[in-house]
C-alpha positions as CSV (number, residue, x, y, z in Angstrom):
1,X,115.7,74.4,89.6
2,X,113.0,76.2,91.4
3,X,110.6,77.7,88.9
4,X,108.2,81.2,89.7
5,X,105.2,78.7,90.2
6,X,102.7,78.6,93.3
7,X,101.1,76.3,94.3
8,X,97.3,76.1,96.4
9,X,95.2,73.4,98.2
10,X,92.7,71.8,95.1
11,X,90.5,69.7,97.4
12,X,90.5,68.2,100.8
13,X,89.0,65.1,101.9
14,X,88.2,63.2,105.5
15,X,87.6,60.0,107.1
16,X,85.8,59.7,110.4
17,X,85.2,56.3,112.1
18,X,82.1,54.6,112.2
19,X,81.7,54.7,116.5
20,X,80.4,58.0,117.9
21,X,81.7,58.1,121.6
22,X,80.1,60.4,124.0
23,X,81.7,61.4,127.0
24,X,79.0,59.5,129.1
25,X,80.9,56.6,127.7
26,X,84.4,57.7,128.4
27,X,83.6,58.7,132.4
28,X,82.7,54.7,132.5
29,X,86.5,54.0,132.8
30,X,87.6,57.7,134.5
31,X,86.5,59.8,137.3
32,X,84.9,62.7,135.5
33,X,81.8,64.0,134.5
34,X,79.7,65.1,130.7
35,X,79.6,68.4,132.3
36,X,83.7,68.7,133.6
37,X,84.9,67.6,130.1
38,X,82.7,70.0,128.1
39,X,84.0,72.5,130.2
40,X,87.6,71.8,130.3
41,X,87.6,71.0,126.3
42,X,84.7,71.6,124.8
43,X,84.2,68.0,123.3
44,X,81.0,66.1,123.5
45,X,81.8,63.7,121.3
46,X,84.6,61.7,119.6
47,X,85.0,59.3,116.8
48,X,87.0,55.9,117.7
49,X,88.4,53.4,115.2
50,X,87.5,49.8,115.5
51,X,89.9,46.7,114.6
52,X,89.6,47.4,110.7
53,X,90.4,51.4,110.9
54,X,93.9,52.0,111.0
55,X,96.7,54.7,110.3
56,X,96.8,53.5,107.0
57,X,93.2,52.4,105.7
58,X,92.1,55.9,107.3
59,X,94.5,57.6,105.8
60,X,93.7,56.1,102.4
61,X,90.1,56.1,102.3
62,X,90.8,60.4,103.2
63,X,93.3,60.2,100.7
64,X,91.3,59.3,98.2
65,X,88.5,61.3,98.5
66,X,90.5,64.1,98.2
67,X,92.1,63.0,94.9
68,X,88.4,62.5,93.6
69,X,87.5,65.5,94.4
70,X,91.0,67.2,92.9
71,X,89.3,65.5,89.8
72,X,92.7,64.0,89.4
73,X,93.7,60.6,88.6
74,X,95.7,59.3,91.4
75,X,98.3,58.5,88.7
76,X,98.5,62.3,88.7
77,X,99.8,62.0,92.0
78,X,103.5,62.1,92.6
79,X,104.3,62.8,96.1
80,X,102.5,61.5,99.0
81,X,103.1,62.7,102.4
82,X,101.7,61.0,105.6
83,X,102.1,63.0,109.0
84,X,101.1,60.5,112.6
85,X,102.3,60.1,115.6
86,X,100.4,56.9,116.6
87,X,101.2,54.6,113.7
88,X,102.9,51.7,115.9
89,X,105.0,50.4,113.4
90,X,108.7,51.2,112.9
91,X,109.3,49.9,109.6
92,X,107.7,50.1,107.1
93,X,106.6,53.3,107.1
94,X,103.2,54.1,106.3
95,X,103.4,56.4,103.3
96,X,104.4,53.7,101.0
97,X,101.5,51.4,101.9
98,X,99.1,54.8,101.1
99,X,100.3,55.4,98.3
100,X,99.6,52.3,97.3
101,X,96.0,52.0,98.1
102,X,95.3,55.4,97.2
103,X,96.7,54.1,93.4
104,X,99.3,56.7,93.7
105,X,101.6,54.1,91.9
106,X,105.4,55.0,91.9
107,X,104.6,58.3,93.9
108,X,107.5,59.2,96.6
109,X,106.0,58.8,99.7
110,X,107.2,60.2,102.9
111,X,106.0,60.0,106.8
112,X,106.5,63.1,109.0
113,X,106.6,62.5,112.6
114,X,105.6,66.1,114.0
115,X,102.8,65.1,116.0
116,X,99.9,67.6,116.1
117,X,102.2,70.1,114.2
118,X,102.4,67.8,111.2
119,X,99.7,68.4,108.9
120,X,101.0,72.3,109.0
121,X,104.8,70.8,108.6
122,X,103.5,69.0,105.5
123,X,101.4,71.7,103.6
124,X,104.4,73.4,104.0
125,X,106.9,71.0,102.8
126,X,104.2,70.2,99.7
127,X,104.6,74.0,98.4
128,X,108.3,74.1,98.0
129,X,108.3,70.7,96.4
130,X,105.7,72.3,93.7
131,X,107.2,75.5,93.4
132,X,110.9,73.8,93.2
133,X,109.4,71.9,90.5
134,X,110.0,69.0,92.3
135,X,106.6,67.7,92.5
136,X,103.2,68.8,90.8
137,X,100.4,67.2,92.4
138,X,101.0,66.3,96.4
139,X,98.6,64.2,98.3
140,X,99.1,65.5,102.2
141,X,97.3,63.9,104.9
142,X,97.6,63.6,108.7
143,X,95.8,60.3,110.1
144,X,95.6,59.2,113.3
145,X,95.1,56.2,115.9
146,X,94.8,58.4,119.0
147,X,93.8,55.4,120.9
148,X,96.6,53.3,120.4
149,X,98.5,55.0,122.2
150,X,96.6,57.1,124.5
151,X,95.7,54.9,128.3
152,X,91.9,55.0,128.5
153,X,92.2,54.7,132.0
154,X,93.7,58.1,132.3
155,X,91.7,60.7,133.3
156,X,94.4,63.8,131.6
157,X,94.2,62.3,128.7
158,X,91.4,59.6,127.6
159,X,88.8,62.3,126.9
160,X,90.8,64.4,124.6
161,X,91.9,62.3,121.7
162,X,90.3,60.7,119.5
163,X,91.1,59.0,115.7
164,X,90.5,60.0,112.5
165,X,92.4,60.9,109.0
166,X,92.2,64.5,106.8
167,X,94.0,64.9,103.3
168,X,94.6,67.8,100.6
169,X,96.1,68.4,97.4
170,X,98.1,70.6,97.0
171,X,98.8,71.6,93.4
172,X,100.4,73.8,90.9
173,X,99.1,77.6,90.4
174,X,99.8,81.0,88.8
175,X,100.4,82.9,91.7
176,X,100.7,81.5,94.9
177,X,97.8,80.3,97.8
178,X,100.1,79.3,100.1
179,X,101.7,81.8,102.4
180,X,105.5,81.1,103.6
181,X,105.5,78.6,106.8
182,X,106.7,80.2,109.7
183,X,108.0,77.0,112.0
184,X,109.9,76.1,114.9
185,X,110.6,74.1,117.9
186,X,111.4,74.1,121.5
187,X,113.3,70.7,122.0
188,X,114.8,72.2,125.9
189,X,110.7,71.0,126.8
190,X,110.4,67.9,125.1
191,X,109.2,66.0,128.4
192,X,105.9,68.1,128.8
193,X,104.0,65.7,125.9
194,X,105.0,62.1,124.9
195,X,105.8,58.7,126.0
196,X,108.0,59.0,128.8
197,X,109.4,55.4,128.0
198,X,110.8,53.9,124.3
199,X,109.0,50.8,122.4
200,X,112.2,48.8,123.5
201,X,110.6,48.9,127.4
202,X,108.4,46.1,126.5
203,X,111.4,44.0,126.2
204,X,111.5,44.2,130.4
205,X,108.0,45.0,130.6
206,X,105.8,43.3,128.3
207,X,102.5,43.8,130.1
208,X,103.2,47.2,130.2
209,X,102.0,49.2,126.9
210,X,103.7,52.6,126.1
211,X,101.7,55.3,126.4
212,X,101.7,58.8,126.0
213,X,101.6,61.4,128.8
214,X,101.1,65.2,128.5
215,X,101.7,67.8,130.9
216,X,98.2,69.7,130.2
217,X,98.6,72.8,132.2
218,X,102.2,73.5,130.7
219,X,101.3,72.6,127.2
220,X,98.2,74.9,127.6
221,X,100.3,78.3,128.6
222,X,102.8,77.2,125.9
223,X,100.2,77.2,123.6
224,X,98.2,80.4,123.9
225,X,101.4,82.4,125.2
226,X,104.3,81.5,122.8
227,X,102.3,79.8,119.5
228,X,100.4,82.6,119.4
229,X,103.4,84.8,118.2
230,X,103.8,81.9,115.5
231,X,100.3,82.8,113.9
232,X,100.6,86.8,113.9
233,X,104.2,86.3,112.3
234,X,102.1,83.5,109.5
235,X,99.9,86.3,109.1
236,X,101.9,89.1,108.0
237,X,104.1,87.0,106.0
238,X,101.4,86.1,103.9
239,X,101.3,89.9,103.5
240,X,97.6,90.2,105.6
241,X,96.3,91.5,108.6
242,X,93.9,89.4,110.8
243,X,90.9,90.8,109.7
244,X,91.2,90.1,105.9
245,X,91.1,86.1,107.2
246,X,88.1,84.4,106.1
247,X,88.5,81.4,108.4
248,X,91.3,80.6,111.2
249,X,92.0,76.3,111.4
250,X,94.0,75.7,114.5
251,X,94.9,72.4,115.7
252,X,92.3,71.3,117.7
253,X,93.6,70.5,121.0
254,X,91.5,72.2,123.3
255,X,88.4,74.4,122.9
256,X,89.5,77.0,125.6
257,X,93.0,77.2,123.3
258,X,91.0,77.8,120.1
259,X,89.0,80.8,122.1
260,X,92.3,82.4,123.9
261,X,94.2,82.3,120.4
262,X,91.4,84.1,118.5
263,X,90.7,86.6,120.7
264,X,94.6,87.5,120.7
265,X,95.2,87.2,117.4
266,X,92.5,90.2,117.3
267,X,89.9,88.1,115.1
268,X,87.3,89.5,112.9
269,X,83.4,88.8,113.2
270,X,83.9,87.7,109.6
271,X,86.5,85.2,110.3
272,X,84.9,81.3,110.7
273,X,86.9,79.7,113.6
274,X,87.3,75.9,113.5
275,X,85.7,74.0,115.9
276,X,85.8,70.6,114.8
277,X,86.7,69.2,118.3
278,X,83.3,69.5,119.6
279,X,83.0,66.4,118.3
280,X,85.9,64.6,117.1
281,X,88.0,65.3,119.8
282,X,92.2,65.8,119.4
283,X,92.9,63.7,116.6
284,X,96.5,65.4,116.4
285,X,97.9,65.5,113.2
286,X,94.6,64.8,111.5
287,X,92.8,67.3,113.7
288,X,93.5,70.3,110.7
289,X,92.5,68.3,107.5
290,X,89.2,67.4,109.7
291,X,88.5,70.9,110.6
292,X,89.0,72.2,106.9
293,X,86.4,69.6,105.7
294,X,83.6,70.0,108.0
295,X,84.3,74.2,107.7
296,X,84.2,73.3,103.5
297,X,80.4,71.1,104.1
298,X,79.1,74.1,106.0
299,X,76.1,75.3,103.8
300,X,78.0,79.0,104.4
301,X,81.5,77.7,104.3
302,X,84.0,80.5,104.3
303,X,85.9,81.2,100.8
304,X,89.5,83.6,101.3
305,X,92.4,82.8,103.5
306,X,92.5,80.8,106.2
307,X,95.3,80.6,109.0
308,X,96.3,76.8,109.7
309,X,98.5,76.9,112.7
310,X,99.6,73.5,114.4
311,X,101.8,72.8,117.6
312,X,102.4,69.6,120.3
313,X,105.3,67.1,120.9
314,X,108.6,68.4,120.1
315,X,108.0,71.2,121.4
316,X,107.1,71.8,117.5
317,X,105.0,74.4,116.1
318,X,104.2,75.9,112.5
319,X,101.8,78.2,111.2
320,X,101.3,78.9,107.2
321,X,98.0,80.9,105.5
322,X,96.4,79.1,102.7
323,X,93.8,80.2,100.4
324,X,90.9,77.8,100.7
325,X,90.4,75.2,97.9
């Protein structure tokens, strides 16, 4: 039965791989320049995981420094939700195997496949289950192995993403700090980002790896023309107006999309803008979590509601304010 309850983000928590790539490093294998892909995306640098960082272990080690820092025991955890699009493994599914190591022991875990949209999908998801009463404490993270599934060798793509894992809790309060998700998706242009062949190619073509393309200049005017309607209508549902925003946490896909989408929405001087991806690159569905723990370490970090909006494959999109932990 769902109960009067709210629920709010307690904590959040990261995990960024030990390598530092610089795009020096990355124009070794395309044919670019420091100077184009600053420009284009406004990354200098990006974080790749070596043999030992995976979906998983990233998404546990942020997964548990979130709990710690919820002051919880991870027994108190009872729902763990996992949001990736580049964990290579069909079954099983990677929530389980978190919960695990993050010693959420017996905790329903769940993956969510909404690519760069999924960490917003999730924190959204996590607030019904509290406020049905479903769940009290809910670890949500978004983790990432960009690289596993990104060609290095392409030059549309190899200098955007980059790996990486964020988590929250989201717990129980008297009146709610999470606004109602406003969410969608465009399925008519699924083609425009993903892997334009299935796992089951290697069957025919086993020295051929699946990888994922992305129709950039589509995605882009997608993005700051249509997902932008998706963060006003977040806004107001929350009851606000754009400038009583303390901070606004978009997916960070590209720099030039983060500066279009503030300056639409009609941002305050006041409001922090995210801008993790300066260097950790697009770590899709981790890229959110990331950005709200570097904004949290900032020696002025912002305190009031923030606007998380996510979007990518699906077409999906989702936007949801939240007041900061």
């Amino acid at each position: 039965m769902r109960t009067d309850r709210g629920s709010r983000l307690i904590s959040v928590g990261a995990y960024r791989p030990a390598r530092v790539v610089s795009n020096a490093e990355i124009c070794t294998r395309i044919d670019s320049t420091d100077e184009w892909i600053r420009r284009r995306s406004g990354i200098v640098s990006r974080r790749f995981g070596g043999p030992d960082e995976t979906v998983i272990s990233m998404a546990a080690a942020a997964g548990r420094q979130a709990v710690c820092r919820a002051g919880l025991d991870p027994s108190a955890v009872d729902t763990v939700l996992v949001a990736s699009m580049s964990f290579t493994h069909q079954s099983p599914p990677a929530a389980p195997q978190v919960a695990d190591l993050v010693g959420a022991t017996g905790a329903a875990a769940i993956d969510l496949g909404v690519a760069c949209a999924g960490f917003s999908h999730a924190v959204a998801v996590a607030d019904a289950l509290v406020r049905a009463g479903s769940a009290r404490h809910v670890l949500v993270i978004g983790s990432e192995k960009m690289t596993d599934i990104v060609d290095p060798t392409d030059r549309s793509l190899a200098f955007l993403f980059a790996d990486g894992a964020g988590a929250v809790v989201v717990g129980p309060a008297p009146e709610p700090g999470i606004g109602p998700v406003v969410w969608g998706a465009d399925g008519s242009r699924f083609k425009l980002i993903g892997h334009e062949v299935p796992w089951t190619n290697l069957r025919e073509h086993p020295d051929v790896w699946p990888t994922m393309s992305m129709s950039g200049p589509e995605v882009f005017r997608w993005a700051v023309g249509e997902v932008i309607g998706t963060a006003r209508d977040a806004v107001k549902a929350a009851g606000l107006e754009p400038e009583n925003l303390a901070a606004f946490v978009p997916h960070q896909a590209n720099a030039r999309i983060t500066d279009k989408m503030a300056a639409a929405l009609g941002l305050p001087d006041s409001c922090v803008i995210a801008r993790d991806i300066e260097t950790a690159g697009n770590t899709s569905a981790a890229s959110i979590p990331l950005a709200l723990d570097a904004l949290l370490a900032a020696p002025d970090a912002p305190r009031g509601p923030a606007l998380l909006v996510g979007f990518g494959a699906g077409l999906s999109y989702s936007a949801v304010v939240v007041d900061l932990p």
